[in-house]
C-alpha positions in Angstrom: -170.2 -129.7 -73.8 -169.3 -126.2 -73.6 -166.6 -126.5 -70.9 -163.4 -127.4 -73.3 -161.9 -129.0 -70.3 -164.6 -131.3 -70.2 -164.6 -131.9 -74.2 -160.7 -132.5 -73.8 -161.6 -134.5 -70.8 -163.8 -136.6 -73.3 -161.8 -137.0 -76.2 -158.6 -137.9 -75.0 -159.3 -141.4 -75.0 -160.5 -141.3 -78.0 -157.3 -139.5 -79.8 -155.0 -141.8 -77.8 -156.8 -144.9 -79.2 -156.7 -143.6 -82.7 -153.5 -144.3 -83.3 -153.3 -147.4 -81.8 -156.8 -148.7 -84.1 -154.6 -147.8 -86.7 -151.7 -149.1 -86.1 -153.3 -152.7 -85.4 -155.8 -152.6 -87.8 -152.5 -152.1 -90.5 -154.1 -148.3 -91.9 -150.7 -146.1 -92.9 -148.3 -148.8 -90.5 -146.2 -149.6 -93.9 -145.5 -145.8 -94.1 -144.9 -144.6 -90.7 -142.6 -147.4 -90.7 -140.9 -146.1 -93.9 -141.0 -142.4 -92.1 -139.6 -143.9 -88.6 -137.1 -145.3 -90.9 -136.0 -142.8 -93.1 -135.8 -140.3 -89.9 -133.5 -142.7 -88.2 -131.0 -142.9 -91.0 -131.3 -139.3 -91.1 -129.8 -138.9 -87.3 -128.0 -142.2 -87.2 -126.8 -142.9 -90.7 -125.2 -146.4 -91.4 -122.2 -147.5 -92.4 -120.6 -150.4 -93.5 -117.9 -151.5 -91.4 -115.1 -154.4 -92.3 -114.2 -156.4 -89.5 -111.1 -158.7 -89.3 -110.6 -160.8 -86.3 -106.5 -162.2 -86.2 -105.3 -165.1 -84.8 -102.0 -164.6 -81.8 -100.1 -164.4 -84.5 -101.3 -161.5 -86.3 -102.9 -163.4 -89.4 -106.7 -162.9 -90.4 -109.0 -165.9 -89.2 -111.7 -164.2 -90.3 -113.4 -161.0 -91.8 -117.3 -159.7 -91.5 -118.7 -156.8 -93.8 -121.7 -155.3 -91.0 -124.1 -152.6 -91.6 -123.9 -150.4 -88.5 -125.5 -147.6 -86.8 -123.8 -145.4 -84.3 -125.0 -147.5 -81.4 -123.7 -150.7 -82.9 -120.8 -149.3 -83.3 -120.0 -148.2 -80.0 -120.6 -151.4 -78.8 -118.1 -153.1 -80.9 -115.5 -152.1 -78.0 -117.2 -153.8 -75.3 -116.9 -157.1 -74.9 -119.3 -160.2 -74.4 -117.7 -163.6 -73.5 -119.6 -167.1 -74.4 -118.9 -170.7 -74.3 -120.6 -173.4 -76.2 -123.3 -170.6 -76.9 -123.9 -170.3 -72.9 -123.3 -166.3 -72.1 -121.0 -165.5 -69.0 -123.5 -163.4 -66.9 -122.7 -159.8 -65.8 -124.2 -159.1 -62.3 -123.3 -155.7 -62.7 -122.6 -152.7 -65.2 -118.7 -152.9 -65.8 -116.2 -149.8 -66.0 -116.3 -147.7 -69.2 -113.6 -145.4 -69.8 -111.8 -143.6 -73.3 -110.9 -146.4 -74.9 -111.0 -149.3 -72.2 -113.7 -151.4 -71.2 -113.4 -154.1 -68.2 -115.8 -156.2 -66.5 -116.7 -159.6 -64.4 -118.6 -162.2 -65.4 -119.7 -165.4 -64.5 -120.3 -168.8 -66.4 -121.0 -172.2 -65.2 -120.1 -171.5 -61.4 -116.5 -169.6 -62.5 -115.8 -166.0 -62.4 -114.0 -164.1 -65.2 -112.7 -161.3 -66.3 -112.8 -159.0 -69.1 -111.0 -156.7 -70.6 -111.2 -154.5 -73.9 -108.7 -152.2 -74.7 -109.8 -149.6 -78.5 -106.9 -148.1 -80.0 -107.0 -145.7 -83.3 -109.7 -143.4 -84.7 -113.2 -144.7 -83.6 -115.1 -142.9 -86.6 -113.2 -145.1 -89.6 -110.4 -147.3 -88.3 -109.6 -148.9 -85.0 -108.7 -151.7 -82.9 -110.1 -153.6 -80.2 -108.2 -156.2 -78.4 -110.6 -158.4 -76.0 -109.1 -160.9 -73.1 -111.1 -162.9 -70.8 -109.3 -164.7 -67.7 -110.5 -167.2 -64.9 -110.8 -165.3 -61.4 -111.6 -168.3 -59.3 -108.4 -170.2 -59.1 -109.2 -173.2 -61.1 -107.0 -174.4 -64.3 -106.0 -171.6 -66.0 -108.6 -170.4 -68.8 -107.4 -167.1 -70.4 -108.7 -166.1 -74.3 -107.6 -163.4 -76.4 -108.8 -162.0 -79.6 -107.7 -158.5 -82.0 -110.1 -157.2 -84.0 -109.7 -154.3 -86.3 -112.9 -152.0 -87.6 -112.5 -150.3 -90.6 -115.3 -148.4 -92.2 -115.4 -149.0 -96.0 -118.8 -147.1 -97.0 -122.7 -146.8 -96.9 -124.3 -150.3 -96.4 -125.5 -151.9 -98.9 -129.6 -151.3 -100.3 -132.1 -153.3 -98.5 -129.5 -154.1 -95.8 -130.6 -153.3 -91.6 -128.7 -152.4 -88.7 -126.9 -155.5 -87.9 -127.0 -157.5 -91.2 -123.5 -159.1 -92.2 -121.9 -161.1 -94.6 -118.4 -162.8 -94.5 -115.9 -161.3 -96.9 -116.0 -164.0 -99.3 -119.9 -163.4 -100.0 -121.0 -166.2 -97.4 -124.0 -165.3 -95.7 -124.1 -164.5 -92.4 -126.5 -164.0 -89.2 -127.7 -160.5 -87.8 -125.0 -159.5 -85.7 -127.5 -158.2 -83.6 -129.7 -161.4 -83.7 -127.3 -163.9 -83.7 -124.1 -165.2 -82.6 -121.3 -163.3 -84.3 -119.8 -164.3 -87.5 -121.8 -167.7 -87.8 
């Protein structure tokens, strides 16, 4: 072949499969993992972040440590309504603004609202406070919830984006998996 468009032309698909072989046949996966990884933390790095949820009165009904990259983390000022484990459905992207987010939502044939208001320094200590409201007219469903995040350090070895434990050393589900602070 002594065109080298034709030669490239013939060994593309061979140099596209070759890391795919590889990949599935488990050659080098452990360590381009481990590289993926280690890359990752180098942009992103984690943090561990204390969460404290309060009760209308101000007091602490509960507190989370969660290991948390910079996406994560800028999700923990939107806001994500359930009941019963059934999630109230956004149709559509809601509004994002400097501190404030707000959408719609729907959930068993009602429409809510949502609101998320961040106050306080996003990069170490802030706080969210999340409302949901019926839109439809029917009896009057309104919940509220304050959260504070404070970061308190690296995350702990062996620990992924997402892993949590409650303060007092009970396990708890990836936040990212699973429901929140189950």
């Amino acid at each position: 072949m002594p065109n080298p468009l034709a030669r490239a032309r013939w060994l593309a698909p061979a140099l596209l499969l070759a890391p795919l072989s590889c990949t599935f046949a488990g050659c080098g996966a452990p360590q381009a993992e481990a590289r993926f990884a280690a890359a990752q933390a180098a942009a992103d790095p984690t943090r561990l972040w204390e969460v404290t949820a309060f009760d209308n009165g101000g007091r602490p009904i509960g507190r989370v440590l969660v290991c948390a990259d910079r996406t994560l983390t800028d999700g923990f000022a939107r806001a994500g309504a359930e009941v019963n484990r059934q999630p109230c459905v956004t149709p559509r992207e809601g509004v994002q603004r400097p501190g404030l987010y707000a959408t719609r939502c729907e959930l068993n044939g009602r429409r809510f609202a949502i609101t998320a208001t961040r106050t306080g320094d996003e990069t170490r200590d802030f706080t969210v406070a999340f409302a949901i409201h019926t839109l439809d007219g029917g009896p009057e469903g309104v919940a509220r919830q304050v959260r504070r995040y404070r970061a308190v350090g690296r995350c702990p070895s062996g620990w992924r984006i997402g892993d949590q434990v409650r303060r007092d050393g009970a396990p708890a589900q990836n936040a990212i998996s699973g429901s929140w602070g189950e």
